[in-house]
N, C-alpha and C positions, 0 to 999 in steps of 0.2 A: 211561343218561345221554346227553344229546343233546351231540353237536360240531358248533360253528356254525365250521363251515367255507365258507359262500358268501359272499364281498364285500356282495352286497347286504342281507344280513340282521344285519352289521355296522355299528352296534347293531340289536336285533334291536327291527321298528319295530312299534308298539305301536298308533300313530294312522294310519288309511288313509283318506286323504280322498276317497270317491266321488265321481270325476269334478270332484274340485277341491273350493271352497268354494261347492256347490252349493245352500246353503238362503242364501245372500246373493247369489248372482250367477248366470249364465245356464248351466248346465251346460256342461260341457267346452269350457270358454274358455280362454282365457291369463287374462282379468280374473279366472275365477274357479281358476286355477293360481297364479295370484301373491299372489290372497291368502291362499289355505293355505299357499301356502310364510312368509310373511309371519308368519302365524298361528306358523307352527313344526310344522308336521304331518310326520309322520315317513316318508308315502308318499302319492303323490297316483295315484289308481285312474284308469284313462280308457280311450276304445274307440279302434279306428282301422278305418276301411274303405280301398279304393283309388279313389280318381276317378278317370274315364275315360281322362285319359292318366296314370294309374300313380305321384301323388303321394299319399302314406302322412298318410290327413285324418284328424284327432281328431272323431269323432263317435257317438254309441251307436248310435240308429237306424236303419234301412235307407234308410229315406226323411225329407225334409224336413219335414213338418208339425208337429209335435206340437210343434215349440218355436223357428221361423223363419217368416218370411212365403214362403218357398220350397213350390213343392210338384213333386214326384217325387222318384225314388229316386235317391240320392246319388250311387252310382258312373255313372249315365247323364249325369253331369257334369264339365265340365274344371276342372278348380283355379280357374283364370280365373272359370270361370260360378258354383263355390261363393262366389267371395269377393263377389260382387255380394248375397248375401245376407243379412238380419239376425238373426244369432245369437241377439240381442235380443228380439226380437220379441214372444215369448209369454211370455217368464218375468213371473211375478208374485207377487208377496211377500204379496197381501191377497186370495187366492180371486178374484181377476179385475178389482178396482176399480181398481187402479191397474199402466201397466206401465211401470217406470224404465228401461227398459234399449233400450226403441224409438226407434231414430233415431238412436243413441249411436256406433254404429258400430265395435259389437261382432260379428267376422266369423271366421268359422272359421276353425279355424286347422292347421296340420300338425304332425307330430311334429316335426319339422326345427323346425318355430319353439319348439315348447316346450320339447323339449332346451336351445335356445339363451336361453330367457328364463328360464328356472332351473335354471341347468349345476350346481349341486350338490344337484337336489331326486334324490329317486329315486321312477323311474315302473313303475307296474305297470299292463301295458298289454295288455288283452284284445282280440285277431285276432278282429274281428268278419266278415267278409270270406270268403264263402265261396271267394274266386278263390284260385289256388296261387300265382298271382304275389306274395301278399301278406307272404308270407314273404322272398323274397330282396328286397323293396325296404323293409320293415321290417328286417330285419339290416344294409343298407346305412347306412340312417339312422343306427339308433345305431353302425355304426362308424365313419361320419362325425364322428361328436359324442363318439368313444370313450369310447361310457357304457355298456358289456356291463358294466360291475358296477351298475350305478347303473338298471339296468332292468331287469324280471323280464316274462319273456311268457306269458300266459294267452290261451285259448282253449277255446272250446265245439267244437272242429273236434279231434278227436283229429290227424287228418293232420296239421295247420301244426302242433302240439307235436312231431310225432315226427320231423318234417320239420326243426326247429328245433333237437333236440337232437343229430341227426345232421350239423348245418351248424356250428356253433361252440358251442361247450362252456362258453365265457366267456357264456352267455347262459341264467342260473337260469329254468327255466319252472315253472309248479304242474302239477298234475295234474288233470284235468276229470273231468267225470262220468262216463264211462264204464269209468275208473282207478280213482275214488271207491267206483263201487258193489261190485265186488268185495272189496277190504278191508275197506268199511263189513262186510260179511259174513261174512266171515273173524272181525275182532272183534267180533261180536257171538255169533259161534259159538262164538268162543274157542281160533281155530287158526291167528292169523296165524303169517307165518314169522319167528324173532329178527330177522332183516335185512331191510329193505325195499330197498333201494338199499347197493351198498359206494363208490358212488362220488359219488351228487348230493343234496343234501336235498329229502326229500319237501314240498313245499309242499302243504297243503290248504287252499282256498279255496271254505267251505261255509256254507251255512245250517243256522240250528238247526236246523231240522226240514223235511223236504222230503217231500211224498207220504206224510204221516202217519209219515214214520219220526222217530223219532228221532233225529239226530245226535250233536250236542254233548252226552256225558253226561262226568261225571265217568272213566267206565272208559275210553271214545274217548279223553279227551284224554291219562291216565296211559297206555293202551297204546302210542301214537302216539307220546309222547317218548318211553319207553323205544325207540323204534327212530329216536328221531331226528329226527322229522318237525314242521313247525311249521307250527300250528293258526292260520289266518286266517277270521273269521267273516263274513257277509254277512248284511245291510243291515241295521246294529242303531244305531236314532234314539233309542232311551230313556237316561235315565241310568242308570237303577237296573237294566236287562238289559244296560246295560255294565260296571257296575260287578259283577252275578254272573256274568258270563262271566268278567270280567278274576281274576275273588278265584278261579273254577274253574278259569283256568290258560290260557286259552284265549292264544297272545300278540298278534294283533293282531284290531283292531275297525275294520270297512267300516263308514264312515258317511256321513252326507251332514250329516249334523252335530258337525265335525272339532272346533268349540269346546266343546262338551261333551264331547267322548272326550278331548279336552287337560288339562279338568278330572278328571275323572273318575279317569284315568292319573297325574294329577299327584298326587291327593289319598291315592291308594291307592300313591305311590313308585314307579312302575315307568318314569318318563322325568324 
């Protein structure tokens, strides 16, 4: 029987909005943080790097292109020189004909600012950043905004988690892949241990199926609550593989499209 014993998983959230309401607005913006929160999303998913003098930027990529008229790579940048750029720029709603959001004066933004523009959303926030510095000026931020419950830390960087957990305790992180694949293993061999943790909840934040494995099966997700752990799925756009993960128990759903997991969750009682 699981005990939802972390702040942040009170209520335990159902809807994760990738990177904001990013199938209407320019990924990891505040425009597109405000309208998930708006919407009612129950978690709003986002990355952070560090700019070159050491401000904590909301951003996935390494570098500037793929979705700004900027080009190099972000942390070669001062906060000052990110903000001169258009968030805007690339997003487009119609495969390329039209782009609403150029010239609009939609500009990246920092933790610091989106803590402060939806002080009661809760952020789950992947340390994309391979520097070490990224960790104590991310724990600074949110104890600035004292939102250690209202924000959960994820990273691909095993170091910044273990770093992270050894630095304050008020700050729930998941576990990455290289924590994943061991258990994935265990339970599928059929030897995990009754206890996974006695003291923090396991967060898993997976894809159905990665490298031809399989993940998310029915026996994952019952073995996994029975010790406690709460099943977080990545990147599911459909209704109907939201709505069989959610009926298989899975409890929340990564989407980039937050109004149909609102449906979806709403229709099947679970928010």
């Amino acid at each position: 029987m699981r005990q939802q014993i972390e702040k942040f998983l009170e209520p335990m959230p159902v809807v994760v909005a990738h990177r904001g309401d990013s199938i209407n607005h320019p990924e990891n913006t505040l425009e597109a943080f405000l309208s998930a929160t708006e919407m009612g999303v129950d978690v709003i998913e986002t990355d952070v790097h560090l700019s070159k003098d050491g401000h904590v930027v909301i951003w996935h990529d390494n570098t500037l292109e793929r979705t700004t008229d900027g080009v190099g790579r972000l942390e070669d940048f001062t906060l000052e020189e990110l903000k001169r750029v258009d968030a805007g720029f690339q997003f487009t709603p119609d495969g390329g004909k039209t782009f609403p959001f150029r010239g609009k004066g939609v500009r990246l933004a920092t933790l610091d600012e989106a803590l402060e523009a939806s002080p009661k959303m809760r952020f789950n926030v992947d340390l994309k950043s391979r520097e070490e510095g990224i960790v104590d000026a991310f724990e600074r931020v949110v104890q600035q905004h004292n939102a250690e419950e209202r924000v959960l830390c994820a990273s691909f960087h095993l170091n910044h988690l273990k770093a992270m957990r050894q630095r304050n305790n008020k700050i729930l992180t998941s576990i990455t892949t290289l924590e994943v694949l061991p258990l994935l293993l265990k339970q599928k061999l059929g030897i995990l241990p009754k206890t996974l943790s006695p003291e923090r909840t396991i967060v898993f934040q997976v894809p159905v199926k990665q490298w031809g494995i399989q993940v998310i099966t029915p026996r994952f997700i019952e073995a996994f609550h029975e010790r406690g752990a709460v099943i977080q799925v990545w990147t599911i756009n459909d209704e109907e593989e939201m709505r069989s993960l959610l009926e298989m128990g899975v409890d929340s759903i990564m989407t980039d499209n937050p109004a149909a997991a609102i449906k979806v969750a709403t229709e099947l009682k679970l928010r």
